[in-house]
N, C-alpha and C positions, 0 to 999 in steps of 0.2 A: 557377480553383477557384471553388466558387461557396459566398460568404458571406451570401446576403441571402434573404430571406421563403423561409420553411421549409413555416409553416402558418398560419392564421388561424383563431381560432375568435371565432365570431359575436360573441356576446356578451361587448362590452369591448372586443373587437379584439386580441388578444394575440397579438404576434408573434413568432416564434421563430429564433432565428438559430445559424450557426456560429462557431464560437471558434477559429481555427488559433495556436500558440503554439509557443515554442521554450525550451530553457532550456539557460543558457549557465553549463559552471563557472569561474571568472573566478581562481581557485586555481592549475586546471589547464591555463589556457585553450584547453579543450576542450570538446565537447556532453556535456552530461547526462546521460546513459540511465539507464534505469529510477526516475526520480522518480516517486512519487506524487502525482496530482494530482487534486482535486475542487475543487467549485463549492459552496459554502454560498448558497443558495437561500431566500428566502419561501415559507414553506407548500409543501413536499417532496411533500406528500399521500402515498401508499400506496407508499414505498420497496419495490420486488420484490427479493425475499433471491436467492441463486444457491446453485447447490452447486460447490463446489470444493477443489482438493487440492492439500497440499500435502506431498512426497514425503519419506521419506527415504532416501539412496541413498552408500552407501559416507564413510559417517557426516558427512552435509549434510545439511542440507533443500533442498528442490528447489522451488519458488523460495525465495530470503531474506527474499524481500518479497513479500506478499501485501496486494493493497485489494479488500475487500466490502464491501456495504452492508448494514445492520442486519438480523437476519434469516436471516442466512446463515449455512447446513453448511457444516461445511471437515471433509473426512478426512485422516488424516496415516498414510497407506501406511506399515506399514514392509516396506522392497525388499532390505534386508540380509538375511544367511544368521543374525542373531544378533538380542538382544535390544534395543532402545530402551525409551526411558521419559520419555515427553514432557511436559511441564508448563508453566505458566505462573503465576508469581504475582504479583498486579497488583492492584491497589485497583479494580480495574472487575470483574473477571469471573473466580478461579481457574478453571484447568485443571490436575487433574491423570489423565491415562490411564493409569499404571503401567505394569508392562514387557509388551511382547506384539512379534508378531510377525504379520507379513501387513496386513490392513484396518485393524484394529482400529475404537474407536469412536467414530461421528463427532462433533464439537459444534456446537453452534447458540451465535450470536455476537449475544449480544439488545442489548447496547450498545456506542454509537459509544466508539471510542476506541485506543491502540496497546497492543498484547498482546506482549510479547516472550515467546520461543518457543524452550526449552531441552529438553536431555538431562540426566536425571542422570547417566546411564551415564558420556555423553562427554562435557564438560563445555565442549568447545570448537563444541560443534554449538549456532549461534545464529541467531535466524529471529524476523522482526517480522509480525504481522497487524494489520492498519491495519483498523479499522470503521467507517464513515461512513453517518450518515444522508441521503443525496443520491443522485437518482439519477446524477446528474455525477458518473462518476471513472473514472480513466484511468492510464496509465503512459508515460512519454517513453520513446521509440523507439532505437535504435543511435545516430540523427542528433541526439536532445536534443528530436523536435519530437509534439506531444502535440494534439489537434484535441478539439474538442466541437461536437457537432450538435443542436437542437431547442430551444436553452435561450433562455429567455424573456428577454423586452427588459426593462430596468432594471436597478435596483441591486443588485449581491451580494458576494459575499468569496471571491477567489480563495484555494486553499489548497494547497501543495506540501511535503513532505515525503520524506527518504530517513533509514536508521539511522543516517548519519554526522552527519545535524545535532541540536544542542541541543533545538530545538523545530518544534512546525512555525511556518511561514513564510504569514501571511496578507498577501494585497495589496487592495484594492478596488477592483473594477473594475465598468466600467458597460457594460451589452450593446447594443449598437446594431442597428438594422433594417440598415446596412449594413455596411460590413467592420472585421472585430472580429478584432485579432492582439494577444497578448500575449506581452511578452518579460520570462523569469524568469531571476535570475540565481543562483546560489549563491558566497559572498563567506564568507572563510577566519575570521571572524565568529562566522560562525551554525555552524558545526565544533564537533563536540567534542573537546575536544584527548583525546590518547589517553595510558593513563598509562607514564611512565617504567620502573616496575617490571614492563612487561609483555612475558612474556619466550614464545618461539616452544613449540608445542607437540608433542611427537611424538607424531602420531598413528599413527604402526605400533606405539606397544605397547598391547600389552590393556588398555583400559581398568578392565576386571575381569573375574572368572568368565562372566557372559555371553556373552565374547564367544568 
């Protein structure tokens, strides 16, 4: 695999390398899959937004977890035969899109930070969007392991996150011109316990008129 000199630009000499990482849950001990994960960077410059979507489909969201960077459309399809009613309310950024059906309309996510992502309808449909100002961010794989390509040598702040933890999870790590692996672990800790009184939900009955 190949970790070392990416690119060099003239002036200053700034070298760029890969990041290969893994992350291990030490709970389950098992790999990790689908953690989010970014790179807090010096001087980000011109973060490129994406457009993307996140589904709703036989009363889910399709993905649960969603990571973009600042800048970014996300559509929330609805793919059901009936009504959703998506919202979010958060001290960063409300959303509320009211009930509709099919495309409906998209939002623009101008600040970094986690969005969680409801139904009134259904109450049990739940879904995070992660915003990050970097252009470093990624997702750990079925295996737990997660790579970065092009990121500049020196000092930065590793950052991983999934909905089951507390908070996110920053490490500091330093980028080297040669081989640069980093091993993350998720430790029964950083969990948020889940509450006692919370009891299974049947989702075959209508949640109301809508449906």
């Amino acid at each position: 695999m190949r970790y070392l000199l990416c690119f060099v630009i003239l002036s200053g000499t700034v070298i760029a390398a890969d990041i290969m990482g893994s992350i291990k849950n030490m709970v389950t001990l098992s790999a990790a899959s689908d953690v989010l994960v970014w790179l807090e960077v010096d001087n980000p410059g011109a973060v490129e937004p994406i457009t993307a979507h996140m589904r709703q489909q036989e009363k889910e969201f399709h993905p649960r977890q969603l990571l973009v960077p600042v800048g970014s459309v996300v559509y929330f399809p609805n793919e059901d035969p009936f009504f959703h009613n998506i919202f979010s309310h958060n001290a960063i950024q409300k959303l509320e899109l009211g009930q509709y059906k099919g495309q409906g309309e998209p939002v623009t996510f101008e600040k970094p930070g986690i969005y969680p992502i409801g139904c009134e309808i259904h109450p049990w449909m739940a879904a995070h969007i992660l915003v990050v100002n970097s252009p470093f961010y990624t997702q750990s794989d079925a295996t737990g392991k997660f790579n970065f390509s092009g990121v500049p040598e020196g000092k930065l702040k590793l950052h991983y996150w999934t909905a089951d933890m507390r908070q996110t999870q920053v490490r500091d790590y330093e980028v080297k011109a040669s081989r640069n692996v980093a091993f993350l672990t998720i430790e029964q800790k950083m969990l948020r316990r889940k509450k006692r009184e919370e009891t299974p939900v049947n989702r075959d009955i209508p949640a109301s008129a809508y449906e």
